[in-house]
N, C-alpha and C positions, 0 to 999 in steps of 0.2 A: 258312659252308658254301660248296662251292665254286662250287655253283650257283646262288648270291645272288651271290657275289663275278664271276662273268661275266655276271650279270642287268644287277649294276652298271655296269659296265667297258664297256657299250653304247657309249658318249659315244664319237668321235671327238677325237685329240685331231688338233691343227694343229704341223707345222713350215715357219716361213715362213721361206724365203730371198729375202732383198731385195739386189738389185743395185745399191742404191745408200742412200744416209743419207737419211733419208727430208726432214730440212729442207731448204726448197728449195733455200737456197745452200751447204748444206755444202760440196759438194766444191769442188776448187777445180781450175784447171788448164785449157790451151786448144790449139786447135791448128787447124792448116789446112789439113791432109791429109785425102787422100782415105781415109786407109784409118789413122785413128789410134786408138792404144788404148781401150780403155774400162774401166771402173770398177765393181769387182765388191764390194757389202757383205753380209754376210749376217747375217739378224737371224732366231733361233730363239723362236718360244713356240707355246701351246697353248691349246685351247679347253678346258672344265671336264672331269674326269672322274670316277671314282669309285673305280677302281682306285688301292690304299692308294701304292704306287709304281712307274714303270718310269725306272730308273736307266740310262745309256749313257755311256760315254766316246767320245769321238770324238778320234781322236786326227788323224786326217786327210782333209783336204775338199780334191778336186781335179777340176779345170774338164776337160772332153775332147773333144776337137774337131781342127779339121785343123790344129791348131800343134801338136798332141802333146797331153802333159800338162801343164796350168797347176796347180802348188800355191797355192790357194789360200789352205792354212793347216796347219802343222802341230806346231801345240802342243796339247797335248792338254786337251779338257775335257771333264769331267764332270757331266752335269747331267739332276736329275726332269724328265723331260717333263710332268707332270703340279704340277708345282709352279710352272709360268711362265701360266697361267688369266690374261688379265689384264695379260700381262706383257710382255719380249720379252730374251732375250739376245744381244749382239749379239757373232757368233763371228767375221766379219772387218769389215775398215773400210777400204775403198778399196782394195782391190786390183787395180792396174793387170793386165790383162790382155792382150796381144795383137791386134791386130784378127784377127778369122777367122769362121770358121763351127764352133759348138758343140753337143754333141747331147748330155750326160749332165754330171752332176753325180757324182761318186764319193765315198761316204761310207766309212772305215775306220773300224772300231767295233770296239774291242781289250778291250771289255769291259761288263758291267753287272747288273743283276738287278732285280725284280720283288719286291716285297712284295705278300700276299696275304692274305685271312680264312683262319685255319689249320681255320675250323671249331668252334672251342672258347674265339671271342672273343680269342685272341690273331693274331698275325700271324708268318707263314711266308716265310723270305727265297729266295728259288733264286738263284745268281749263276754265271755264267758260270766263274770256277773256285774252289774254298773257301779262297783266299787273295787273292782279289779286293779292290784296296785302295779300291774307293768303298763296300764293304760299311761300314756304321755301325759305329764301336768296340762291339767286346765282342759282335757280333752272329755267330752262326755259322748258315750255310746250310743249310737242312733237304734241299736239291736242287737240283739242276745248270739252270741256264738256259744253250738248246741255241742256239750261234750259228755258224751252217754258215756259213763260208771268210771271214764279213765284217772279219774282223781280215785275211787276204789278200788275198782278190783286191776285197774291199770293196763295198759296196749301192750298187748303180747308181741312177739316178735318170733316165729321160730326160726331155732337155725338149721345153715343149711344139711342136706342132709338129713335132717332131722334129727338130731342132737350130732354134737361136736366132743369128744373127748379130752377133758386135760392131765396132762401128766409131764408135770417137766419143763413144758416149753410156753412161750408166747402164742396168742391166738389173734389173728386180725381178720373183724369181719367186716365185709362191706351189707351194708344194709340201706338198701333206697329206698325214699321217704317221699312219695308223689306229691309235692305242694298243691299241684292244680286240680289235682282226682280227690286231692283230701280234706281239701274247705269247697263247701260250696253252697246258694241257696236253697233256702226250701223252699215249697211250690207254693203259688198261693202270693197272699197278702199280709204273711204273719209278720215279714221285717226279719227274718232268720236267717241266721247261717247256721251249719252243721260239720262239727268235723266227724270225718267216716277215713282215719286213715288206711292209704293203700300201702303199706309196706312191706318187703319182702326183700329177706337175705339173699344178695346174687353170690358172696365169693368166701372164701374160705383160704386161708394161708396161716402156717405155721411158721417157726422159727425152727433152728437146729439144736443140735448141742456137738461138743468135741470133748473128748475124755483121750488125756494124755498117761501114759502110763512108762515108768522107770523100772528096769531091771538093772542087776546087777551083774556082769559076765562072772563065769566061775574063777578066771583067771586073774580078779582083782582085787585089789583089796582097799577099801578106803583110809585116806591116809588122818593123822591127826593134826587138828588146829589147835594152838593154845592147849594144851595137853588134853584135850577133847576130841573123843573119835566121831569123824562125821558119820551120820546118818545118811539115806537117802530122804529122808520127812527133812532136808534142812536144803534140798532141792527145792525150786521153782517153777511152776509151768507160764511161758509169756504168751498168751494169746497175739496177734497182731492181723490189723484188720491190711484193706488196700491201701486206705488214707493215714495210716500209722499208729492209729490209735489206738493201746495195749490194753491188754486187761491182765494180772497176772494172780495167779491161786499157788498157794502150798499145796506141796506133795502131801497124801496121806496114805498110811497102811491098808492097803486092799487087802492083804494075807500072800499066803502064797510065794514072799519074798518081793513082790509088786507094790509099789508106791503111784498114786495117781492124784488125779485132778479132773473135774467135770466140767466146763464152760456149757452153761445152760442160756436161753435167750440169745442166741447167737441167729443174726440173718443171715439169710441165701447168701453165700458169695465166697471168696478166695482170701484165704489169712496162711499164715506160717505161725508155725511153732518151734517154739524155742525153752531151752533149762536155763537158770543162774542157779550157782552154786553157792556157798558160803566163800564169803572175802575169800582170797587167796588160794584158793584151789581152781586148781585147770585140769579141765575134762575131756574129752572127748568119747563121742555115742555114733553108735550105728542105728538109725541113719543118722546122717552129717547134718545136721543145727546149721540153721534152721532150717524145719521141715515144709512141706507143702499142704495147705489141708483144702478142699473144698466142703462147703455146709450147704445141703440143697433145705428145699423145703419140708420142714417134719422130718428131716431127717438126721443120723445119728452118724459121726466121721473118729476114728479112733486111730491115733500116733502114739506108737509104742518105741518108744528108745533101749536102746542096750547099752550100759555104760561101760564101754572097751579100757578108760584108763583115766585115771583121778591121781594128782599128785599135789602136794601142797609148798610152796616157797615159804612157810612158815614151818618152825619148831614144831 
């Protein structure tokens, strides 16, 4: 009945967009500008519901903000919102974005339908038009599922805040997608359904970065390998997370006698840092290797080594 079938369909369902892979060292990538890209993933599921299904194609997710329009994605998919409970899809994966300032999320949605209790123990499909190709084989539409302009000018999304800035780092937004508030009938005896989504960005979370930097003390002098004088650019910085897994960047010329390294994309949490030097030389820095770093959210952690003394077992 149809009045059971929206009794049901209470549940909120969830679509989360994540601005980044959620392992902590997935992404990869560095830099040291002031105003450098950042890194957009987007991961789709849902919390449980009851309603039998809400189908959508999405054919295209685009970022909007003062660069214009960022595509974020545009192949199209298909997919139950109510069948990821549990779960998560993931619709992009690293997508370099611009630095700028961002206020909406654009969703283009070219099609889908809703299954329902028809009342009589069976199940009632409405789709957006009766040749709709995510409709089930052999399944024909009892009624139109109404989706005003979303296939053109497409379901905005602002963010939260109202625009979000990128510069550098990863961005993960959540964004809830009311399944039960967002399909529903029309009044009457037209046979209709209507999507009216309710959606609205609840949260907001950044990644960090670590910028490792190498001095030289006055009092040393680097020795040579292989009749070659070491650099400090022939140093290493080892990122290393809780569960051990490293990331590591070359030094490069800051100026100023300073050699460094940026780890950008880095989550919340507790890693050490560490140098490798070329074969054969042994080092030691103030502070003592390996360091201690914390990465909060959107924020920036910097370990500066001093290198006290470099000697080489080689000619």
């Amino acid at each position: 009945m149809l009045a059971s079938t929206l009794r049901a369909a209470r549940r909120a369902a969830s679509l989360t967009l994540g601005a980044a892979a959620l392992a902590a060292l997935a992404a990869c990538g560095a830099g040291t500008t002031s105003a450098a890209p950042g890194r957009i993933s987007l991961l789709l599921t849902d919390a449980p519901g009851d309603m039998q299904q809400a189908v959508v194609t999405i054919s295209e997710i685009d970022l909007m903000g003062s660069s214009g329009k960022v595509v974020l994605m545009n192949t199209p998919v298909t997919t139950d919102l109510l069948t990821l409970a549990n779960n998560t899809a993931q619709l992009v994966q690293d997508a370099v974005v611009p630095a700028g300032s961002y206020t909406q999320l654009r969703f283009v949605i070219t099609g889908g339908y809703v299954a329902v209790d028809d009342g009589q123990g069976g199940t009632a499909y409405y789709a957006s038009s009766p040749d709709y190709a995510g409709l089930p084989p052999g399944v024909t539409a009892a009624g139109r599922l109404q989706m005003p302009s979303y296939a053109q000018s497409g379901l905005k999304v602002n963010l939260p805040g109202g625009s979000v800035d990128v510069n550098g780092g990863q961005k993960i937004v959540l964004v809830d997608f009311n399944v039960a508030q967002s399909f529903g009938q029309q009044a009457g005896n037209s046979g209709m359904w209507v999507m009216h989504p309710v959606v609205k960005a609840t949260d907001f979370e950044t990644t960090g970065s670590v910028t490792v930097q190498l001095t030289l003390a006055d009092t040393v002098t680097l020795p040579t390998v292989h009749d070659t004088a070491v650099t400090l650019g022939d140093f290493d910085a080892v990122l290393t997370a809780g569960d051990g897994t490293t990331r590591t960047l070359p030094l490069t010329d800051a100026g100023n006698g300073t050699f460094s390294a940026q780890f950008l994309y880095v989550a919340p949490g507790d890693y050490t840092v560490d140098l490798t030097a070329p074969s054969a030389v042994t080092f030691t820095t103030d502070p003592t290797r390996p360091a201690p770093v914390s990465v909060s959210s959107s924020g920036s952690a910097t370990v500066s080594f001093t290198l006290t003394s470099a000697t080489s077992s080689t000619p």
